[in-house]
C-alpha positions in Angstrom: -10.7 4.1 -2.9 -11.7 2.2 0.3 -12.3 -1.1 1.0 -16.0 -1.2 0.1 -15.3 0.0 -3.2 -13.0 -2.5 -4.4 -14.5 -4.8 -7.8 -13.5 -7.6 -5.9 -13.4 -8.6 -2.4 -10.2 -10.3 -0.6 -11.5 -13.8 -1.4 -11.5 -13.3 -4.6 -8.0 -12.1 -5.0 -7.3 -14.8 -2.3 -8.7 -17.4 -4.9 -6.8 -16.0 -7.8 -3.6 -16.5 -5.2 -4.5 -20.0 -5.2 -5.0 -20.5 -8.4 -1.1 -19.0 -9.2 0.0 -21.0 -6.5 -1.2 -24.1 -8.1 0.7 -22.9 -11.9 4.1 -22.2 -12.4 3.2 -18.5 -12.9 4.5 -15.6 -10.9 2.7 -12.8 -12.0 -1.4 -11.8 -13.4 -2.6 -8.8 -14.6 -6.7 -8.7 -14.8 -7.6 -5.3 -16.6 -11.9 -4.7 -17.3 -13.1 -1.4 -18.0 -13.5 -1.0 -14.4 -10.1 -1.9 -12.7 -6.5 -3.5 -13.1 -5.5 -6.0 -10.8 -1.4 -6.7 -10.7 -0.6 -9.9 -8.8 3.2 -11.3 -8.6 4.8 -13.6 -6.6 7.9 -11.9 -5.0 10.8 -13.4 -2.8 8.4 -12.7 0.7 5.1 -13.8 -0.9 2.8 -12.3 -3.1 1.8 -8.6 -3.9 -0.9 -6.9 -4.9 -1.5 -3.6 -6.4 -5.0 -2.1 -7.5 -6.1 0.8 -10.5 -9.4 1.9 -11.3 -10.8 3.6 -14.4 -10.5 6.9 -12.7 -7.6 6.5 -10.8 -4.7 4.9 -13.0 -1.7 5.0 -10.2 -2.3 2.4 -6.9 -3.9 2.8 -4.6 -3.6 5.0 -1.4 -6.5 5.4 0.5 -8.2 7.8 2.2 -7.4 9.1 5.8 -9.2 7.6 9.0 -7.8 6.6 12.7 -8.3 9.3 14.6 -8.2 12.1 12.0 -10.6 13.4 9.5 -10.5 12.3 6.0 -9.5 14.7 3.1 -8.8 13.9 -0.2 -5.7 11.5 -1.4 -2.8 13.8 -2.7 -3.8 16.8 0.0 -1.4 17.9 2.8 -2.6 16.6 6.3 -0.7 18.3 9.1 2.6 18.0 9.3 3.2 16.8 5.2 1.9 14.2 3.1 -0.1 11.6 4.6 0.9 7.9 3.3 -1.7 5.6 4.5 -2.4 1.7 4.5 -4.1 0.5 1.3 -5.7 -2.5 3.0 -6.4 -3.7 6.5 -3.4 -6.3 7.7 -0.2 -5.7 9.2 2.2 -3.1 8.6 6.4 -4.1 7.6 8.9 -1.8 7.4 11.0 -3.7 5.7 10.9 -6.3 3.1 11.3 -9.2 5.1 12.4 -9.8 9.1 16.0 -9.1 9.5 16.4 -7.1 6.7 17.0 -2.8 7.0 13.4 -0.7 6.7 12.2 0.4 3.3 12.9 3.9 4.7 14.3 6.0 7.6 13.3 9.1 8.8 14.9 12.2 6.8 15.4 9.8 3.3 14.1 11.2 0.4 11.4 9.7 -1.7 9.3 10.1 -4.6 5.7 9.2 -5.5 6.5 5.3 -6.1 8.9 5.2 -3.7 7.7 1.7 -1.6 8.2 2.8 1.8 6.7 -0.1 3.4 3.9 -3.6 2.9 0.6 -4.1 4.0 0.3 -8.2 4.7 -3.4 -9.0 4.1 -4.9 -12.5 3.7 -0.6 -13.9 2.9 -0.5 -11.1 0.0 2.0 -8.3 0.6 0.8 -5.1 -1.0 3.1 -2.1 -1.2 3.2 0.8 0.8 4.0 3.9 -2.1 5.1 7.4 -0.7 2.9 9.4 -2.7 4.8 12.4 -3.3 8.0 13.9 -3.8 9.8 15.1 -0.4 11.4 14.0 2.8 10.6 11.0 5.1 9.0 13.4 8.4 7.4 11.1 10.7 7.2 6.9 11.4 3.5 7.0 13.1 3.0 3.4 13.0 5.5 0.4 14.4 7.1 -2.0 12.8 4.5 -5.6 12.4 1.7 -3.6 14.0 -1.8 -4.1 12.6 -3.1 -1.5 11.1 -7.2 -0.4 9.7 -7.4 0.6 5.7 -7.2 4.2 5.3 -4.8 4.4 8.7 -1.7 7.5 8.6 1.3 5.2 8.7 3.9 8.3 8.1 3.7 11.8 6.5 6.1 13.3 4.3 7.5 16.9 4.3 7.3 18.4 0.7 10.4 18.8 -0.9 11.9 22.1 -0.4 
């Protein structure tokens, strides 16, 4: 799913932030017909995570910088592609000071985090996507990134 075809736009989630920020609660889920939205408040900040109708796990967008895009799920090169959900800056780990989500050569599985997207104060995780082995870092620590970019692949599991 890419940016354009989210059911709400970053202010809106950014005015739902606000309103949680204002309440003493730390977590909304909005569910229609044609999405679920998850919002929590975490130890860094607040997080994120987006379903539609037809797609019922988060989301991981398509492929773009520099490559063309396939199909979320596919092989792209070298492994797995996992890619930025959002547009924002990319963490490694969960907060500065703290060891990376992953290293290369870890194992993960589909809903392993392996990283946050910071957009607009919200931190939205980074999932793997598949099962396998941690094969490439493509994208450096607090760098901004696009929606859709390759931020590390995965090798499938052997």
């Amino acid at each position: 799913m890419s940016g354009a075809d989210l059911p709400l736009s970053p202010e809106d989630v950014a005015g739902i932030v606000a309103i949680l920020d204002g309440s003493a609660y730390d977590r909304i889920e909005i569910r229609t017909a044609r999405f679920t939205l998850k919002v929590a408040r975490e130890a860094g900040g607040w997080t994120q995570e987006w379903a539609t109708a037809a797609d019922p796990a988060p989301v991981a967008a398509p492929e773009k910088q520099g490559e063309s895009a396939e199909s979320e799920g596919e092989s792209v090169g070298e492994g797995f592609a996992v890619r930025a959900p959002l547009p924002g800056t990319f963490y490694r780990a969960p907060q500065p000071g703290a060891p990376p989500f992953v290293e290369i050569g870890d194992t993960v599985a589909p809903d392993s985090v392996v990283g946050i997207v910071e957009t607009m104060k919200l931190m939205n995780p980074v999932y793997a996507g598949a099962h396998g082995t941690l094969a490439a870092i493509l994208i450096d620590n607090a760098a901004p990134v696009e929606a859709d970019a390759i931020l590390m692949r995965v090798a499938p599991a052997a």
